[in-house]
PAMIMI-989988 format. One line per field, with one value per atom (N, C-alpha, C): residue number from 1; x negated, y negated, z; atom name. Coordinates in nm, 3 decimals. Atoms other than C-alpha are relative to their C-alpha. Last residue first. Layout:
<atoms>
i <- NUM_...
u <- X_...
v <- Y_...
w <- Z_...
at <- CA_...
</atoms>
This chain:
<atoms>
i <- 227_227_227_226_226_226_225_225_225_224_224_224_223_223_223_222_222_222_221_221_221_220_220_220_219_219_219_218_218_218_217_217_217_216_216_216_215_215_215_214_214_214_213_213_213_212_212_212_211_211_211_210_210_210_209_209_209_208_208_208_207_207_207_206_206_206_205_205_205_204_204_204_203_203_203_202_202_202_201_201_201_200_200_200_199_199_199_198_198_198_197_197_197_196_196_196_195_195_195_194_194_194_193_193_193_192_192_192_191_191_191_190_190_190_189_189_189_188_188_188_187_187_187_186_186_186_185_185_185_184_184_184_183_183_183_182_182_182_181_181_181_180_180_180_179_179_179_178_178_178_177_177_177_176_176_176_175_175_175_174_174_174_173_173_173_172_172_172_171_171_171_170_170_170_169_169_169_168_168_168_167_167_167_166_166_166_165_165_165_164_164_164_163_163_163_162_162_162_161_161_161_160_160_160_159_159_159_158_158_158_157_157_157_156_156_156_155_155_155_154_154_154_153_153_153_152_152_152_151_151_151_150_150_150_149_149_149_148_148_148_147_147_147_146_146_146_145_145_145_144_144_144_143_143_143_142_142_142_141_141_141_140_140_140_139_139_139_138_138_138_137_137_137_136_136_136_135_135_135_134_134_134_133_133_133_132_132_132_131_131_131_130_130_130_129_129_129_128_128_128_127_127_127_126_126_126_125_125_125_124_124_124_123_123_123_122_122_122_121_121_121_120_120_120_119_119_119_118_118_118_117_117_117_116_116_116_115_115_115_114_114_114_113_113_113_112_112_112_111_111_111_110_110_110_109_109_109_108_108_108_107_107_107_106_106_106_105_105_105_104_104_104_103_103_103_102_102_102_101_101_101_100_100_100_99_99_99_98_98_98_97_97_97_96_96_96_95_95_95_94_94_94_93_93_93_92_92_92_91_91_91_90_90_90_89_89_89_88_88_88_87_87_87_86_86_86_85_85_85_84_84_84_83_83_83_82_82_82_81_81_81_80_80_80_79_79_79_78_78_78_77_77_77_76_76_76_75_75_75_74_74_74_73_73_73_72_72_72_71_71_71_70_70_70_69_69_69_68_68_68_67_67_67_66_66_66_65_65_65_64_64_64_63_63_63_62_62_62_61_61_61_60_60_60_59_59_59_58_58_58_57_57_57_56_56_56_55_55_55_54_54_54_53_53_53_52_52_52_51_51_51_50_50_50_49_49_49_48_48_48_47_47_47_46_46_46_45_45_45_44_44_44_43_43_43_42_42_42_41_41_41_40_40_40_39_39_39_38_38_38_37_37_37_36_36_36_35_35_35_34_34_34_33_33_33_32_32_32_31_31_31_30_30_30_29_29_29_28_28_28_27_27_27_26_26_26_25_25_25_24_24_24_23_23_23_22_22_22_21_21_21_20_20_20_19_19_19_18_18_18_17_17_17_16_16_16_15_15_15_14_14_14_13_13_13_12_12_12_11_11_11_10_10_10_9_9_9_8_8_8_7_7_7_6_6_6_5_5_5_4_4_4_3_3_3_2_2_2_1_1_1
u <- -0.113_-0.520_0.119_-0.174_-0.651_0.083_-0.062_-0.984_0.085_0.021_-1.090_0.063_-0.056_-0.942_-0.005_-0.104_-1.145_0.131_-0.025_-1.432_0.139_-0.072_-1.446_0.054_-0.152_-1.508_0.089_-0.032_-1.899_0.177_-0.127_-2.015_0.047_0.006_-2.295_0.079_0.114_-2.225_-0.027_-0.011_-1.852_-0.139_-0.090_-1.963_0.027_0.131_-2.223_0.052_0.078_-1.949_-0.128_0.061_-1.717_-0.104_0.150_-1.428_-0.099_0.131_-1.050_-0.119_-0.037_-0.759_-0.120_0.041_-0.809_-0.026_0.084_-0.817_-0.028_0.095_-0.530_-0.116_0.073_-0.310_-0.120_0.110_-0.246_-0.066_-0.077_-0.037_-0.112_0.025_-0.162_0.032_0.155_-0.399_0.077_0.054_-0.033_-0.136_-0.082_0.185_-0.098_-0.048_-0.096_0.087_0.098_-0.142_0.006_0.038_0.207_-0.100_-0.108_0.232_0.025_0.086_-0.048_0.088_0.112_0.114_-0.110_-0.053_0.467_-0.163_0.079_0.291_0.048_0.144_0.474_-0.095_-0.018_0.847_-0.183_0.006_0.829_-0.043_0.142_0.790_-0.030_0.113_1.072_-0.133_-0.005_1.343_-0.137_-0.055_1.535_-0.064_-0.014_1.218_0.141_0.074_1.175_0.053_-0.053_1.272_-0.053_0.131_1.255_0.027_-0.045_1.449_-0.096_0.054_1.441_0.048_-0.091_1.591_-0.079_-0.014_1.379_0.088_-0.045_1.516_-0.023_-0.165_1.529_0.002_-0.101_1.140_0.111_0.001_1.020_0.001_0.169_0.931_-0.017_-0.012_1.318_-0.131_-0.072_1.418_-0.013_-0.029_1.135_0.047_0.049_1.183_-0.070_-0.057_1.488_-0.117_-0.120_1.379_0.028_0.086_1.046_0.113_0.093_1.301_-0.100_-0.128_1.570_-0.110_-0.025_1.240_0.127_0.097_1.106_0.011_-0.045_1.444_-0.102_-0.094_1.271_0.054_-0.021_0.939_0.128_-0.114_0.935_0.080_-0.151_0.729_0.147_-0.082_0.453_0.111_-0.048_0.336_0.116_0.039_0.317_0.044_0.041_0.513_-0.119_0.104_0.701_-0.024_-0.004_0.772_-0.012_0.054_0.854_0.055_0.076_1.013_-0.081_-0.132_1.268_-0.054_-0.063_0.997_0.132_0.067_0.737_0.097_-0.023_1.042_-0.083_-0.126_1.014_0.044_0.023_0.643_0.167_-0.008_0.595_0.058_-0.105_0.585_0.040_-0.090_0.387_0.115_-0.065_0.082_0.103_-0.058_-0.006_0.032_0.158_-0.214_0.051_0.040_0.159_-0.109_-0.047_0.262_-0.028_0.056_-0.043_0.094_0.123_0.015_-0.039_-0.051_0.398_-0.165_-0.070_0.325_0.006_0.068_0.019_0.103_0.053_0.250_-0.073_-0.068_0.525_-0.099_-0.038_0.294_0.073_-0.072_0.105_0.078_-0.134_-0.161_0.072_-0.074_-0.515_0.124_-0.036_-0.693_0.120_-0.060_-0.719_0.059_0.065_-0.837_0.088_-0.076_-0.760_-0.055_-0.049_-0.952_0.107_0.108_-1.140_0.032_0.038_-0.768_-0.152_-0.001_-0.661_-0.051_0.158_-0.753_0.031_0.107_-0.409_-0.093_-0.025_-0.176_-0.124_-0.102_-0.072_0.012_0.110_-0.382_0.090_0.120_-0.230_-0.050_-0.041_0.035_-0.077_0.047_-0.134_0.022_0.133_-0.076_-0.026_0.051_0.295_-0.153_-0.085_0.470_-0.071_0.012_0.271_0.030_0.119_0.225_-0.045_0.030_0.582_-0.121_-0.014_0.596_-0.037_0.102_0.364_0.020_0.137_0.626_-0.114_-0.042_0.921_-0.044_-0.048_0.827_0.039_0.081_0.640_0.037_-0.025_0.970_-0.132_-0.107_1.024_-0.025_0.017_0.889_0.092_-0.099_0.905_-0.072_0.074_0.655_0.125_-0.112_0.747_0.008_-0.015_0.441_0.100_-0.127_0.482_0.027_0.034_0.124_0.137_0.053_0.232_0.014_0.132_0.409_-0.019_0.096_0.771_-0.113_0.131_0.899_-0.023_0.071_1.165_-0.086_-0.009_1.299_-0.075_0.083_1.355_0.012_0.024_1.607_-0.097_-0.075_1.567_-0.033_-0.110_1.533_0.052_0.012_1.223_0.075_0.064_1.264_-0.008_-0.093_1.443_0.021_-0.094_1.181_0.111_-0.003_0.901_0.082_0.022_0.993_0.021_-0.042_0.939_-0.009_0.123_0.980_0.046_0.056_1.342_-0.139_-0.114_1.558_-0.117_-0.104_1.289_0.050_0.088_1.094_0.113_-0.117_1.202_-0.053_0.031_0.912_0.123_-0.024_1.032_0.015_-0.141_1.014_0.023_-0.105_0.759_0.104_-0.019_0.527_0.135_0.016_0.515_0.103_-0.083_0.416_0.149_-0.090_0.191_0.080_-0.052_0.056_0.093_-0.082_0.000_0.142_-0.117_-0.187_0.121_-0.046_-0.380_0.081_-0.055_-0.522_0.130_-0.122_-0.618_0.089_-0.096_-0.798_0.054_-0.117_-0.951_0.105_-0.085_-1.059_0.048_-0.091_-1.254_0.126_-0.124_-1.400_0.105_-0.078_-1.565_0.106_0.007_-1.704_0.094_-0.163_-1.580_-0.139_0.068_-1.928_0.093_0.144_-1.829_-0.032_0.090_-1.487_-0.115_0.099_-1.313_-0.079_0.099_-0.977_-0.083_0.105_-0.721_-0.084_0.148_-0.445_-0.087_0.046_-0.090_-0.132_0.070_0.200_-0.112_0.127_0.519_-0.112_0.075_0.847_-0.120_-0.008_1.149_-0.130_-0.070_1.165_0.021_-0.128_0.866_0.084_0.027_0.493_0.125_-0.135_0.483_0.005_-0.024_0.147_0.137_-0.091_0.046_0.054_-0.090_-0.279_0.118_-0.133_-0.487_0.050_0.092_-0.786_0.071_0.121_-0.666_-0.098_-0.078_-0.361_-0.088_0.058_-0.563_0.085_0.110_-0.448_0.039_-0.010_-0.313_-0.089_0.111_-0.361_0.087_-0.079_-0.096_-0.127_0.052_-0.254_0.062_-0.144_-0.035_-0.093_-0.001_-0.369_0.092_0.102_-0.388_-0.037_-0.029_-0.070_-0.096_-0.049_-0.153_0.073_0.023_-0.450_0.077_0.092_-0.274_-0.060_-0.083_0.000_-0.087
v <- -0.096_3.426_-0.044_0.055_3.064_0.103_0.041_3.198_-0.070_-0.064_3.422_-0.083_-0.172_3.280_0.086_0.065_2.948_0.086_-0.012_3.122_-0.066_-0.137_3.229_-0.020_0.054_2.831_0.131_0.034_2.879_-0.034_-0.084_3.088_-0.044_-0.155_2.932_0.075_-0.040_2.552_0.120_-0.005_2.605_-0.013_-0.093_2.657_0.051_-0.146_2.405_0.075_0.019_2.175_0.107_0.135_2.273_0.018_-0.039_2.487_-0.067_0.108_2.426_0.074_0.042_2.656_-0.026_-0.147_2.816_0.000_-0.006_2.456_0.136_0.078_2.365_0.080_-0.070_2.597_-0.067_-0.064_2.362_0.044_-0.074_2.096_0.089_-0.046_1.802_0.081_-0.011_1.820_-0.026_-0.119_1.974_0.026_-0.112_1.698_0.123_0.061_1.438_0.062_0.037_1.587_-0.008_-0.140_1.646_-0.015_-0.014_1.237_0.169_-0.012_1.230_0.014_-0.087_1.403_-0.025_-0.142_1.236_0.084_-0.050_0.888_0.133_0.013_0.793_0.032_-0.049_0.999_-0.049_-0.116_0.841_0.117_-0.037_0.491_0.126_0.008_0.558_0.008_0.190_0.694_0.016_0.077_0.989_-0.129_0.086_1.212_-0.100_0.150_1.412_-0.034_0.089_1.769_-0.100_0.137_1.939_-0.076_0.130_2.265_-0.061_0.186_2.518_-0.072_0.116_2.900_-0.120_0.086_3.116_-0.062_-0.033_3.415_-0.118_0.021_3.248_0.034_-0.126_3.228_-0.030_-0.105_2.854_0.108_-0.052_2.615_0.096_-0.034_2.508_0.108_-0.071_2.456_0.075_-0.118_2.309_0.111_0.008_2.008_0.143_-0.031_1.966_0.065_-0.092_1.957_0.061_-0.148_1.746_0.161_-0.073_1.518_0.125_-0.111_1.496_0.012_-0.166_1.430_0.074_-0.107_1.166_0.119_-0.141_0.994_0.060_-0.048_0.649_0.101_0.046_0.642_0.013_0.098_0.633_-0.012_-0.029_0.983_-0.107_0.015_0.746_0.085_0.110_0.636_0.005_0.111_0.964_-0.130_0.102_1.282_-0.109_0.112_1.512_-0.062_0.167_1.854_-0.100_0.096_2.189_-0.151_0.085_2.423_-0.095_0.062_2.629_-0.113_0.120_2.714_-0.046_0.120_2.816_-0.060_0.089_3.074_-0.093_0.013_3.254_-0.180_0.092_3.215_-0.026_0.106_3.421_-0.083_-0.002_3.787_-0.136_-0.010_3.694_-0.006_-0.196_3.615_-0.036_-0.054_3.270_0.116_-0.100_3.200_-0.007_-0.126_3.162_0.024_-0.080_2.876_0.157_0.019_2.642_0.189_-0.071_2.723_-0.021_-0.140_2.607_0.084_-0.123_2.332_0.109_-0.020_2.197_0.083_-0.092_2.265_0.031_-0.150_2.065_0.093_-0.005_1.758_0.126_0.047_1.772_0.009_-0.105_1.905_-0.107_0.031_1.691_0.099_-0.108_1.906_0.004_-0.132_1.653_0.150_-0.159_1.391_0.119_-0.086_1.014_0.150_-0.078_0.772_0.103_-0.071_0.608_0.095_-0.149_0.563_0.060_-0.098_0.311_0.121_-0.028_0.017_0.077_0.072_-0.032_0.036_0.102_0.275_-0.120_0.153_0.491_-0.166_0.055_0.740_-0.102_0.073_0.758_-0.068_0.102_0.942_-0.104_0.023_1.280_-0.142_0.068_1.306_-0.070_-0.040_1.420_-0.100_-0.140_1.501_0.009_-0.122_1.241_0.108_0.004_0.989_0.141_-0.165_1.000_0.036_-0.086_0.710_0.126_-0.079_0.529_0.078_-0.119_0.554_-0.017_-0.141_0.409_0.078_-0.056_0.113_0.152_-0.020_0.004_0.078_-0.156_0.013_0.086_-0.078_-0.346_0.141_-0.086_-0.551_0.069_-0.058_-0.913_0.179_-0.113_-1.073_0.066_-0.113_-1.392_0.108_-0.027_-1.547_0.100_0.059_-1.662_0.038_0.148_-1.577_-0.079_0.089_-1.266_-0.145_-0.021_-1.127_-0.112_0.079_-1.155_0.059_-0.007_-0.867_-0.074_0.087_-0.907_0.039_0.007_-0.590_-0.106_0.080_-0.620_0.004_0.119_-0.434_-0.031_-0.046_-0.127_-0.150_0.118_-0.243_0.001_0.087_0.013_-0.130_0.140_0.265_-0.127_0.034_0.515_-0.080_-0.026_0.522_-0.075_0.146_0.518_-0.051_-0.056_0.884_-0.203_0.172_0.922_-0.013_0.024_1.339_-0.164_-0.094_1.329_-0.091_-0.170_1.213_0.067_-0.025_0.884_0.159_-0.127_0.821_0.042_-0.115_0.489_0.084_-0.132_0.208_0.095_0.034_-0.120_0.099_0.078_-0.097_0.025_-0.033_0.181_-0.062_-0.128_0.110_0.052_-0.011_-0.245_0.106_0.094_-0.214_-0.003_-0.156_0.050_-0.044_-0.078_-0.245_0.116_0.027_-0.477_0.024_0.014_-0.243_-0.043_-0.174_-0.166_-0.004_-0.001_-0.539_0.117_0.085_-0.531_0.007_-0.038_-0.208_-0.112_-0.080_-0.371_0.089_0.058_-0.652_0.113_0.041_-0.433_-0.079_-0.130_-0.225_-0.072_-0.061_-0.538_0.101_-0.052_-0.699_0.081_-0.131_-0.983_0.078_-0.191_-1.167_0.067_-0.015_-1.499_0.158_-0.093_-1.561_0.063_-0.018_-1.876_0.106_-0.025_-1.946_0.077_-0.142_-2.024_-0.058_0.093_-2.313_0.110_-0.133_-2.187_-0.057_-0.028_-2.483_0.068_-0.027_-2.404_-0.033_0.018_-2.533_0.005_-0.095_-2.415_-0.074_-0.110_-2.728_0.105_0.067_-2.985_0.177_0.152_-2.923_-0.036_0.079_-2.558_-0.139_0.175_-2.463_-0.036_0.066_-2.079_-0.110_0.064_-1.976_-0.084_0.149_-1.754_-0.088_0.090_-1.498_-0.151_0.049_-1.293_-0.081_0.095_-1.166_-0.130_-0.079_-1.011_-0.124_0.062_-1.204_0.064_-0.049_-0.995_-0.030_-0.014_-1.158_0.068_-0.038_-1.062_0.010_0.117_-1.112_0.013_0.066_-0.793_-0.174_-0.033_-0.564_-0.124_0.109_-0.689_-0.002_0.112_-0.545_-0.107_0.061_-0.219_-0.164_-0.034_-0.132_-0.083_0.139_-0.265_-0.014_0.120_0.000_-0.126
w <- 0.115_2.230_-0.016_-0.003_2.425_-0.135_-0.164_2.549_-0.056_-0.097_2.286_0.119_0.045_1.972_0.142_-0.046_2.059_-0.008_-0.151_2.116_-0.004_-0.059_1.746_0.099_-0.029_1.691_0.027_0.127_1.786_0.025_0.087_2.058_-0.102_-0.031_2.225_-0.092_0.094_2.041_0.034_0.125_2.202_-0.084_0.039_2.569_-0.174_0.003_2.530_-0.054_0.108_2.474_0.000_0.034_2.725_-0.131_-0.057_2.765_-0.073_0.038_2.820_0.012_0.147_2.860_-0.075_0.054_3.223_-0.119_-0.057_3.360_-0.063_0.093_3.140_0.034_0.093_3.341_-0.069_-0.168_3.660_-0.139_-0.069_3.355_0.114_-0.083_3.318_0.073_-0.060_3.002_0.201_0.025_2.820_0.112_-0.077_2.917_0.018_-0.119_2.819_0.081_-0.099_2.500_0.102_0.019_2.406_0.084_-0.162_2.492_0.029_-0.082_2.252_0.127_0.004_1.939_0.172_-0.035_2.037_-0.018_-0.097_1.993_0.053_0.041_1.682_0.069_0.132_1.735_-0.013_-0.042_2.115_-0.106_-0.017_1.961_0.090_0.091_1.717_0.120_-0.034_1.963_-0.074_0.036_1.794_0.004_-0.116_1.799_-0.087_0.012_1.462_0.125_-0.100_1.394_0.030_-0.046_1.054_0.091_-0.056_0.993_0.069_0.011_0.737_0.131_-0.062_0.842_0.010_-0.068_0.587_0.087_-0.138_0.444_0.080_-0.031_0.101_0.176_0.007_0.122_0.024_-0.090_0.105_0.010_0.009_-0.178_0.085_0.156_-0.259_0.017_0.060_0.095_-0.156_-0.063_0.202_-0.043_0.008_-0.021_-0.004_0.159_0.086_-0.078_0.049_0.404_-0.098_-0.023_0.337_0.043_0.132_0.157_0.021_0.102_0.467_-0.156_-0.050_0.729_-0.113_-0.004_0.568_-0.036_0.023_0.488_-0.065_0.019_0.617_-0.117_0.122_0.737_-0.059_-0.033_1.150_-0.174_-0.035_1.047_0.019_0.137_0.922_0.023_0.084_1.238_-0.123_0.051_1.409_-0.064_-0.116_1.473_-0.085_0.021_1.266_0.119_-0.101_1.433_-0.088_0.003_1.237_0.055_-0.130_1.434_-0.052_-0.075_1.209_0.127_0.139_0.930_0.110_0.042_1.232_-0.071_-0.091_1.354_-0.013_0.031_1.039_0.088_0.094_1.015_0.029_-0.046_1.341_-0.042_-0.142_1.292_-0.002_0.063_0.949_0.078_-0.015_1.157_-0.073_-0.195_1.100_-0.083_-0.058_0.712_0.167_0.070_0.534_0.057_-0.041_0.746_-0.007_-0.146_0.676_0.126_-0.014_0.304_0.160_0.006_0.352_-0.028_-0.115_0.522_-0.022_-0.119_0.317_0.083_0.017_-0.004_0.096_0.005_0.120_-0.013_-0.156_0.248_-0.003_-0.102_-0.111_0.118_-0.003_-0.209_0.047_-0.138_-0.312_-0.008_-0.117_-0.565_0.149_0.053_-0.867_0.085_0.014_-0.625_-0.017_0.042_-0.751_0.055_-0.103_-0.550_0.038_-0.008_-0.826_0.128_0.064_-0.966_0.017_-0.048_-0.710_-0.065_-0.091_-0.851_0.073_0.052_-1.030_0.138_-0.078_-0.899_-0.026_0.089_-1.185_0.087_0.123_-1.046_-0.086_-0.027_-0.706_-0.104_0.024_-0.828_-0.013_0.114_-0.853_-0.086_0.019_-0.462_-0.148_0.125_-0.511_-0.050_0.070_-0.182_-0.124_-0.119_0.063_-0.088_0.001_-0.247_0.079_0.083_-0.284_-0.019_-0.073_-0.001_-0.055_-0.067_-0.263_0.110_0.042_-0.481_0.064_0.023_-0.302_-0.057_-0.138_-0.152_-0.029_-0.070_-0.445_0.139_0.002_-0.667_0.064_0.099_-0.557_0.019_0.038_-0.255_-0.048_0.086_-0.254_0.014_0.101_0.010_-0.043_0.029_0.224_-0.101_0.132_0.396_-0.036_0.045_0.727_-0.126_-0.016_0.904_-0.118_-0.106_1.018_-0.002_-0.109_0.730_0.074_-0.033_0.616_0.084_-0.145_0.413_0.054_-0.128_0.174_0.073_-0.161_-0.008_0.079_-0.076_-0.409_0.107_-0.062_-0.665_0.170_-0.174_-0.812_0.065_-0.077_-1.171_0.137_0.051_-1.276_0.048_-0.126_-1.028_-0.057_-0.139_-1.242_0.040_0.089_-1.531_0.078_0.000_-1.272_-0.081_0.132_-1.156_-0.065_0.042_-0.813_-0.144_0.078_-0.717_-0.056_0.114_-0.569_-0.038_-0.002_-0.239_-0.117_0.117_-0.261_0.024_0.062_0.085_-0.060_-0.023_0.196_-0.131_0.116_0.265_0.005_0.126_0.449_-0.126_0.021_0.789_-0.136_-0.081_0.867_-0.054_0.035_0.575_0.051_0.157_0.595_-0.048_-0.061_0.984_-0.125_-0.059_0.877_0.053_0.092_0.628_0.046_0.084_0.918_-0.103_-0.082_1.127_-0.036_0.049_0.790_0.135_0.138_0.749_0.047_-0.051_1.139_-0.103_-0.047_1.051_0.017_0.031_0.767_0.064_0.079_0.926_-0.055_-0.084_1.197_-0.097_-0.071_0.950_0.080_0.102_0.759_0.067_0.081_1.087_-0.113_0.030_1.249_-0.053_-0.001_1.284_0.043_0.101_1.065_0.022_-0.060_1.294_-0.094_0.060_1.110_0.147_-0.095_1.179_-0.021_-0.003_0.930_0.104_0.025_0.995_0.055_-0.009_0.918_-0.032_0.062_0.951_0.064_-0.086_1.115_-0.124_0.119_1.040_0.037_0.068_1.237_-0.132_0.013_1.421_-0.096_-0.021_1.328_0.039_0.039_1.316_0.041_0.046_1.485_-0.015_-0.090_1.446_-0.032_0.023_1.361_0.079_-0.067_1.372_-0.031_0.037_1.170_0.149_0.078_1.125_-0.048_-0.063_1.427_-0.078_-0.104_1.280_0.065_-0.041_0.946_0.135_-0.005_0.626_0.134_-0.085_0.385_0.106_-0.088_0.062_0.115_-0.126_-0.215_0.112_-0.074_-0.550_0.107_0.080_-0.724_0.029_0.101_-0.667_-0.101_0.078_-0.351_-0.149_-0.008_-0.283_-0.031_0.117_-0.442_0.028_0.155_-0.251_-0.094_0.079_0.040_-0.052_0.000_0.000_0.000
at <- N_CA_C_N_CA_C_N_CA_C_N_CA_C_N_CA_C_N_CA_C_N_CA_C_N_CA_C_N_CA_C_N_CA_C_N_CA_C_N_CA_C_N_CA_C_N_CA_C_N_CA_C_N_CA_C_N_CA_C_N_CA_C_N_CA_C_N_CA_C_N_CA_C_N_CA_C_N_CA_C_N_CA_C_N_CA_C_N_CA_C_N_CA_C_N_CA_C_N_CA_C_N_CA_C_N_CA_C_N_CA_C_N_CA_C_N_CA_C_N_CA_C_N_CA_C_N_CA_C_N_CA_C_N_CA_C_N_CA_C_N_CA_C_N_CA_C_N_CA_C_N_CA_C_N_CA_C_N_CA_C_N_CA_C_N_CA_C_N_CA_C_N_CA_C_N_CA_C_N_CA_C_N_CA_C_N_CA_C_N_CA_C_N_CA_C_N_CA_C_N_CA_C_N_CA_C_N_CA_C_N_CA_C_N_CA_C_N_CA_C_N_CA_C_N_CA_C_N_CA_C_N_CA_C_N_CA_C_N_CA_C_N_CA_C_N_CA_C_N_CA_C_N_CA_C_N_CA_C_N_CA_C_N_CA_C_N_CA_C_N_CA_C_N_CA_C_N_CA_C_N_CA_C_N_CA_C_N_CA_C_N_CA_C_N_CA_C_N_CA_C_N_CA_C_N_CA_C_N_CA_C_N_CA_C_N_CA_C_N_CA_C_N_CA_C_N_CA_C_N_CA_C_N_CA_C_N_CA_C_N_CA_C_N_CA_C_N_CA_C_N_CA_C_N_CA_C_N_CA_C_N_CA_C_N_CA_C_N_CA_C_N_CA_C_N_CA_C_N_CA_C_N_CA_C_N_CA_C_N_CA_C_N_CA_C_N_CA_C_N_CA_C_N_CA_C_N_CA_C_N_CA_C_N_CA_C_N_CA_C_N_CA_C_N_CA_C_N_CA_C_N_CA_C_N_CA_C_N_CA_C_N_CA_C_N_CA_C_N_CA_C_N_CA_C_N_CA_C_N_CA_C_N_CA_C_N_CA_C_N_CA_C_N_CA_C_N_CA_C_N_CA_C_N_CA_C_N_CA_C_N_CA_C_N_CA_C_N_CA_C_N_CA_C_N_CA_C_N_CA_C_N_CA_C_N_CA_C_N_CA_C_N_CA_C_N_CA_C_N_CA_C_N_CA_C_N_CA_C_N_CA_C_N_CA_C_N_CA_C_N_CA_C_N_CA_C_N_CA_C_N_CA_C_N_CA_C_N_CA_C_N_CA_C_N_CA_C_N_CA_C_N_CA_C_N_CA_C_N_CA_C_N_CA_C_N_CA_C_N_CA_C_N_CA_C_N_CA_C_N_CA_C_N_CA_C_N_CA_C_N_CA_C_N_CA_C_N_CA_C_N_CA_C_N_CA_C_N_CA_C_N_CA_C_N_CA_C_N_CA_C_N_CA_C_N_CA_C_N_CA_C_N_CA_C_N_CA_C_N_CA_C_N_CA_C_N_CA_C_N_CA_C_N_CA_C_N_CA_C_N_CA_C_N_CA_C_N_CA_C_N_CA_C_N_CA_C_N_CA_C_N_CA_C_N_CA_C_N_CA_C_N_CA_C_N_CA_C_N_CA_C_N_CA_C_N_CA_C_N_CA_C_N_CA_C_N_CA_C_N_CA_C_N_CA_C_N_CA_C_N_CA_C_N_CA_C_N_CA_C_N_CA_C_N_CA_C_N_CA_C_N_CA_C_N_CA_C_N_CA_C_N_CA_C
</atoms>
């Protein structure tokens, strides 16, 4: 996404490289601020806080493969950023969600095509190859337990395309179903709030083992003390 916004001219200016002055009621003017030893990484995560901001509100993950045909006249979504600027978004919102389902997109995205990779999979095929190397006993009940969690889960109708999705790429026997947190910031931090249940339960202590531990043995050990 800010690939292709800078692509359009669309700066993205970093929270911390501005200030906003209210001159009169409802009228602010936007007077940059000069930090020299930012470094590069740090601007681009501020950039990319932004964008997952962007992402969440604005992006909706198309019912079907994106087909730019379609998308052409889909009318425009507002954005305001930080520093006041009001940003049009058209059929952007809805193909780089398909990015997750159909990597090969990438390459219709201006200055994005040195970061095309012929191999990438997409989010259906990772599940269902992730499912297929567990025991077989298991997989059934894996296709009825997938979690989202994170940022991009808040994305809207994630979870009814990787469904659908599912449904086509699965075994018939399957029972599909994708569960998501109702409340968003529970849904984006669900991976560490797991965490955090998990480091305090008594068991942990039997769970865990240290760094030595693992250079001695390698990643076998991890097979051995949590069969």
């Amino acid at each position: 996404m800010l690939k292709s916004l800078e692509q359009k001219g669309i700066s993205i200016k970093p929270r911390y490289a501005f200030k906003r002055k209210e001159i009169r009621t409802g009228e602010f003017q936007v007077v940059n601020l000069d930090f020299p030893n930012t470094t590069e990484s740090y601007k681009l995560y501020s950039q990319r806080v932004i964008v997952d901001d962007i992402k969440e509100c604005v992006c909706r993950m198309p019912d079907t493969p994106f087909d730019e045909a379609s998308y052409s006249n889909i009318p425009t979504t507002a954005y305001e950023l930080p520093d006041g600027q009001t940003i049009e978004i058209g059929a952007d919102r809805f193909k780089i969600p398909d990015l997750l389902f159909n990597p090969s997109l990438v390459q219709s995205i201006p200055g994005m095509e040195s970061f095309a990779d012929t191999s990438a999979r997409g989010l259906t095929q990772q599940v269902v190859e992730s499912i297929n190397k567990c025991d077989v006993d298991i997989r059934r009940e894996l296709y009825s337990s997938i979690l989202l969690a994170g940022g991009t889960a808040s994305m809207q109708q994630l979870k009814e395309r990787l469904e659908k999705d599912l449904l086509e790429a699965s075994p018939q026997s399957a029972r599909i179903k994708v569960l998501a947190s109702g409340n968003a910031t529970e849904r984006k931090f669900s991976v560490w709030i797991g965490g955090s249940i998990l480091a305090s339960l008594g068991s942990v202590q039997q769970m865990w083992f240290s760094k030595s531990e693992y250079e001695e043995h390698g990643a076998s050990y991890i097979q051995r003390k949590c069969p």
